[in-house]
C-alpha positions in Angstrom: 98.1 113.0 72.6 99.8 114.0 75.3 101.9 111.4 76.7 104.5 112.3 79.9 106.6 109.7 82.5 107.5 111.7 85.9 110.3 110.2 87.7 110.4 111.4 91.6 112.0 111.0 94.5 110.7 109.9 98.1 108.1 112.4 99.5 107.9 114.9 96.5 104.0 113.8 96.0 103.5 112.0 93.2 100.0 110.5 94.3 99.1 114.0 94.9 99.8 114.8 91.5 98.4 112.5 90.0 95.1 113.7 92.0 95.3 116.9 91.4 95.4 116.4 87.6 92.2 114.8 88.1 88.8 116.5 86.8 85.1 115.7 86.7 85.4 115.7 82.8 88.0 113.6 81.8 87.3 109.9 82.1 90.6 108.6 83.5 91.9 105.3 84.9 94.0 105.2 87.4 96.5 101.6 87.8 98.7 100.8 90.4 100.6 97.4 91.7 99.4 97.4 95.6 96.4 97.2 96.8 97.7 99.7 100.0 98.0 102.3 97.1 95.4 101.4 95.5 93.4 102.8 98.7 95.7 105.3 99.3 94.6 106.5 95.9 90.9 105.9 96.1 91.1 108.3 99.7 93.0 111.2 98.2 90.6 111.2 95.4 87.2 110.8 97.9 89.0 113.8 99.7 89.7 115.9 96.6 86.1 115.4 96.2 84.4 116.1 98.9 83.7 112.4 100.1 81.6 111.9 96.9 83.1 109.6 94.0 83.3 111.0 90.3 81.7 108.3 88.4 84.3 109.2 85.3 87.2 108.0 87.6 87.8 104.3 88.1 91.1 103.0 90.1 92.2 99.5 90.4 95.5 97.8 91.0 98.0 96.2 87.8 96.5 92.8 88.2 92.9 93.7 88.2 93.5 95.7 85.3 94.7 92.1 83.2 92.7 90.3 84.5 89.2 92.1 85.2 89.4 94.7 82.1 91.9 93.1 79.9 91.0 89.0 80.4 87.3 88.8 80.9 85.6 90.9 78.7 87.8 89.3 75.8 88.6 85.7 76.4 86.7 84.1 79.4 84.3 82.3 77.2 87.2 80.4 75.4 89.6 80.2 78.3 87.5 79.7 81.3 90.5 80.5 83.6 89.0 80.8 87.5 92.0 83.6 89.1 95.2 84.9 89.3 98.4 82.6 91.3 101.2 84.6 92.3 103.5 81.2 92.7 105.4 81.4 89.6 105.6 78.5 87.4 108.6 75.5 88.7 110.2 75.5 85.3 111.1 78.3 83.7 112.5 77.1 80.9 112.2 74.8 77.9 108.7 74.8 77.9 106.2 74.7 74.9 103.7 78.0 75.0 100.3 75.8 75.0 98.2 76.6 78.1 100.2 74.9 80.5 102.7 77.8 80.2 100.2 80.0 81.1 98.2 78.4 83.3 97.8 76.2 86.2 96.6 72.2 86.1 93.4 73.6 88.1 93.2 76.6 85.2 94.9 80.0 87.3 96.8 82.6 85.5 100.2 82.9 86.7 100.8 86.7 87.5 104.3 86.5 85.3 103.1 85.0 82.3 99.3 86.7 81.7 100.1 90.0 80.4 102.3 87.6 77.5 99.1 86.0 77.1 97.2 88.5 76.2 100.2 89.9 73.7 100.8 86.7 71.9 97.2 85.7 71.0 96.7 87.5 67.7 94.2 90.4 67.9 93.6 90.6 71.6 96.4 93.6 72.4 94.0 95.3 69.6 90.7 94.4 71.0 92.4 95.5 74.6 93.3 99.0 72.6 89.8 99.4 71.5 88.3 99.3 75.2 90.9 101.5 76.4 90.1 103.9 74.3 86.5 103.5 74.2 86.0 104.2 78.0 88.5 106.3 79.1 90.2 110.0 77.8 93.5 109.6 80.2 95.6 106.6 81.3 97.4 107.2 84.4 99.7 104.8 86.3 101.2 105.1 89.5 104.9 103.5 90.9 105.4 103.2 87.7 108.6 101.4 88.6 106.9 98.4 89.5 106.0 97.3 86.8 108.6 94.6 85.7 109.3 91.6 83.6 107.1 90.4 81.2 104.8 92.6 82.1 107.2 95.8 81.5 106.8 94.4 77.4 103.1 94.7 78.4 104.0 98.3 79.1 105.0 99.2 75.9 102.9 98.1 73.9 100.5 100.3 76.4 102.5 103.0 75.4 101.8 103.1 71.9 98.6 103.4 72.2 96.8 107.2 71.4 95.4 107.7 74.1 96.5 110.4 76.9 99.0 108.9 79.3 100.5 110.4 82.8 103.4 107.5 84.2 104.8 108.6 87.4 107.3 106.8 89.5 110.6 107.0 91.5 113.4 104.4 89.7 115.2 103.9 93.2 111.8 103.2 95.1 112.2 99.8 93.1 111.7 97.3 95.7 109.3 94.8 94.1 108.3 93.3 90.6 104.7 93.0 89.0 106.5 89.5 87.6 109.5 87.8 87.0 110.2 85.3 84.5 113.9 83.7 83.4 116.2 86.8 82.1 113.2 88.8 80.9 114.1 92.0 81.4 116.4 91.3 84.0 118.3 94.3 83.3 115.7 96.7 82.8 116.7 98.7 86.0 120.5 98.5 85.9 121.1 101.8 84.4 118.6 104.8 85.2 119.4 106.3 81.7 118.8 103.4 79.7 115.2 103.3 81.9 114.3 106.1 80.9 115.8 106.2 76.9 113.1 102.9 77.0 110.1 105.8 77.6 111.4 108.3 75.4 111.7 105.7 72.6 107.9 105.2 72.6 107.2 108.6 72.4 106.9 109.7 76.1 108.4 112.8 77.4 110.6 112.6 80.5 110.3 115.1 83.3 113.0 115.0 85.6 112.6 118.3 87.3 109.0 118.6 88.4 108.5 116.1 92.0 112.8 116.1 92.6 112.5 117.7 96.1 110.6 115.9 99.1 108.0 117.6 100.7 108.5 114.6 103.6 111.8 114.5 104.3 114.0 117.2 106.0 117.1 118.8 104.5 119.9 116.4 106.4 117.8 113.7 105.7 118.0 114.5 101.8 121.8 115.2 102.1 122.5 111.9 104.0 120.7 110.0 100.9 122.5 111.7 98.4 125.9 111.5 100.0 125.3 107.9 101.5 123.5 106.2 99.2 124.1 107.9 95.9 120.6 108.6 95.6 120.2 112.4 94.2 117.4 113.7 96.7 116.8 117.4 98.0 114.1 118.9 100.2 111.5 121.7 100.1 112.4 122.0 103.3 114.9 124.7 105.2 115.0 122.8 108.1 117.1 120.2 110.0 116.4 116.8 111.5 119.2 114.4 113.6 120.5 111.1 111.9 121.9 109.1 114.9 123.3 106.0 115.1 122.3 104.4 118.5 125.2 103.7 120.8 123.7 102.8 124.0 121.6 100.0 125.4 119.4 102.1 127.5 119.0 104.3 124.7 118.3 101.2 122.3 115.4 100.3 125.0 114.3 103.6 125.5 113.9 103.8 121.5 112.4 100.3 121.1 109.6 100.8 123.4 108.8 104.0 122.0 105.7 103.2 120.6 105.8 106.5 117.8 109.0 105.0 116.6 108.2 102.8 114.0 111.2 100.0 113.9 112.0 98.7 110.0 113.7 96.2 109.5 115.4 94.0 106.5 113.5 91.4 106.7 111.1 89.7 109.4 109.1 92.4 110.9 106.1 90.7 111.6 108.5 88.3 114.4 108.0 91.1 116.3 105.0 92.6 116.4 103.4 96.2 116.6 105.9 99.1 115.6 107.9 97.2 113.3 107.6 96.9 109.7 110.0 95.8 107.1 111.8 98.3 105.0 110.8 97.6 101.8 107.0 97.0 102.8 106.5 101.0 104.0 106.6 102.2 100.7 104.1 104.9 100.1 103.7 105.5 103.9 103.7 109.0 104.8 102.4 109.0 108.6 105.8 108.6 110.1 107.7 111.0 112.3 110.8 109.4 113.4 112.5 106.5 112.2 114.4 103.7 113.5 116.3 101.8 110.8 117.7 98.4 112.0 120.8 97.6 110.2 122.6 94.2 109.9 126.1 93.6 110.2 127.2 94.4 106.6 125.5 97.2 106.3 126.3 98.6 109.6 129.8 98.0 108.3 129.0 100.2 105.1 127.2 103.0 107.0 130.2 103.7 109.4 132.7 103.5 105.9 130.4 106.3 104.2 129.7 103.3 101.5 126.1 102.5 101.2 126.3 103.3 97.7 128.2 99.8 97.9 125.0 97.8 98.7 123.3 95.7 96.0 121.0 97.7 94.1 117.8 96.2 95.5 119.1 96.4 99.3 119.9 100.3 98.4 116.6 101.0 97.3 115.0 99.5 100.2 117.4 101.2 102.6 116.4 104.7 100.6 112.6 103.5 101.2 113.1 103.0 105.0 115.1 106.3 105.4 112.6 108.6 103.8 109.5 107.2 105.7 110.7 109.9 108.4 109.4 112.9 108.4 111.9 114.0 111.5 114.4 111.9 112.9 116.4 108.9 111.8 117.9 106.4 114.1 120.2 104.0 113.2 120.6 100.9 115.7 123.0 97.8 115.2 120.8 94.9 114.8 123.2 92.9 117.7 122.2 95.8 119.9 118.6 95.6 118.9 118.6 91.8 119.8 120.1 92.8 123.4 117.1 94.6 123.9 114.7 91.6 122.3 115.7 88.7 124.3 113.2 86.2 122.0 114.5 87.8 118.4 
């Protein structure tokens, strides 16, 4: 069986990949954790296609997967749970493994704890195993960094199974979890060699080499990453594109209501409307030209220091994210500038 992880890097087209790998023949399915590339996936392949979609394909997000192909067909008749919650238990701790660490008073799954559900009921993972390879030839899953936690055991044990299976994924594009639960593997992404040794150990082979230069992002762009950030990035691309830092208050107004220049922020985007997103939550995104990255005072701090390798893992990767939405120009603005501009932020 062949069974192969892909890590990436921002732009390089790893859904477009994973499409074109795609045939009429081979019954594949196709996970991912968001429901925006969920449809991002179910588009390309409708495209690919002609508009018309190949009954031997089926795509559907991580938690579907648990619930709808893993859960039901198995265990609804004993456990009668009605859903999914996404609040993670209060007490993570000290608790006895009878159904009320798994599920709510009013019977929901939590999202941490189902995929160890399904493991530590004896004879389910096989059952689970069985279906897999009953319907399907191929396995694919996309953002394969996402997956986290708990359900990162889940993984493996998906792993193992003979069956062919295509992982792609970009291991600084880790943003957000599929679940968190205590100190299960809270480590898992502290060391990208030790990620990938985790693969390799369950007999995947680990490409490196095939989606390492972005398609999206221009050559400065790439080089500022790598320098700044410490993220190894390089471009398909021969040409160059500015990364400014804005100095000015009429050009910090002339920026902001620029309605092609999407505004990302750190957090709390949605305070102000249209145009602005938060860094983290573009992921995927490919539509954007320019850039305007809105950086607090810390990290302003780090940018003009050349040390944004300094920033917390998880603040780094969502800075990475935010850079490499742009497909042109990056603009940097001071977020005490931006509020002169905003006089209700």
């Amino acid at each position: 069986m062949d069974k192969k992880v892909i890590f990436a890097v921002a732009g390089s087209g790893k859904t477009t990949y994973i499409v074109n790998s795609l045939s009429k023949e081979k019954r594949t399915l196709i996970v991912t954790y968001t429901i925006a590339n969920c449809e991002n996936l179910k588009n390309k392949i409708l495209n690919k296609f002609g508009g018309v979609w190949p009954t031997n394909l089926t795509v559907m997000t991580y938690f579907k997967f648990l619930y709808n192909f893993c859960y039901k067909p198995l265990l609804s008749d004993r456990v009668r749970a009605r859903g999914i919650t996404y609040e993670g238990p209060q007490n993570y701790y000290n608790q006895k493994k009878n159904n009320n660490f798994y599920l709510t008073s009013n019977n929901y799954f939590y999202s941490n704890r189902l995929s160890l559900f399904l493991l530590e009921l004896e004879g389910v993972f096989s059952e689970i195993q069985e279906r897999l390879t009953k319907y399907f030839d191929a396995f694919v899953i996309d953002e394969v960094q996402d997956i986290a936690g708990r359900d990162f055991d889940f993984l493996i044990k998906l792993m193992q199974i003979d069956i062919n299976q295509l992982y792609v994924g970009d291991f600084f594009q880790h943003t957000y979890d599929t679940s968190r639960d205590g100190n299960v593997n809270k480590s898992l992404f502290d060391d990208q060699k030790k990620y990938e040794t985790r693969f390799i150990q369950n007999g995947f082979v680990c490409d490196t080499s095939t989606l390492v230069n972005s398609w999206r992002c221009s050559k400065s762009v790439c080089k500022y990453v790598s320098d700044m950030l410490g993220i190894e990035i390089h471009s398909n691309r021969t040409d160059d594109s500015k990364i400014t830092f804005v100095k000015t208050l009429d050009e910090a107004k002339m920026i902001i209501g620029d309605s092609s220049i999407v505004k990302l922020h750190y957090q709390g985007a949605s305070n102000f409307g249209l145009c602005h997103r938060n860094w983290g939550d573009t992921k995927g995104e490919d539509h954007y030209s320019d850039v305007c990255v809105v950086l607090n005072k810390k990290t302003v701090a780090l940018a003009k220091a050349n040390k944004l390798n300094q920033l917390s893992p998880l603040t780094r990767n969502k800075l990475y994210v935010a850079i490499t939405r742009a497909r042109n120009n990056v603009y940097f603005m001071d977020d005490i500038l931006f509020n002169q501009c905003v006089p209700n932020s």
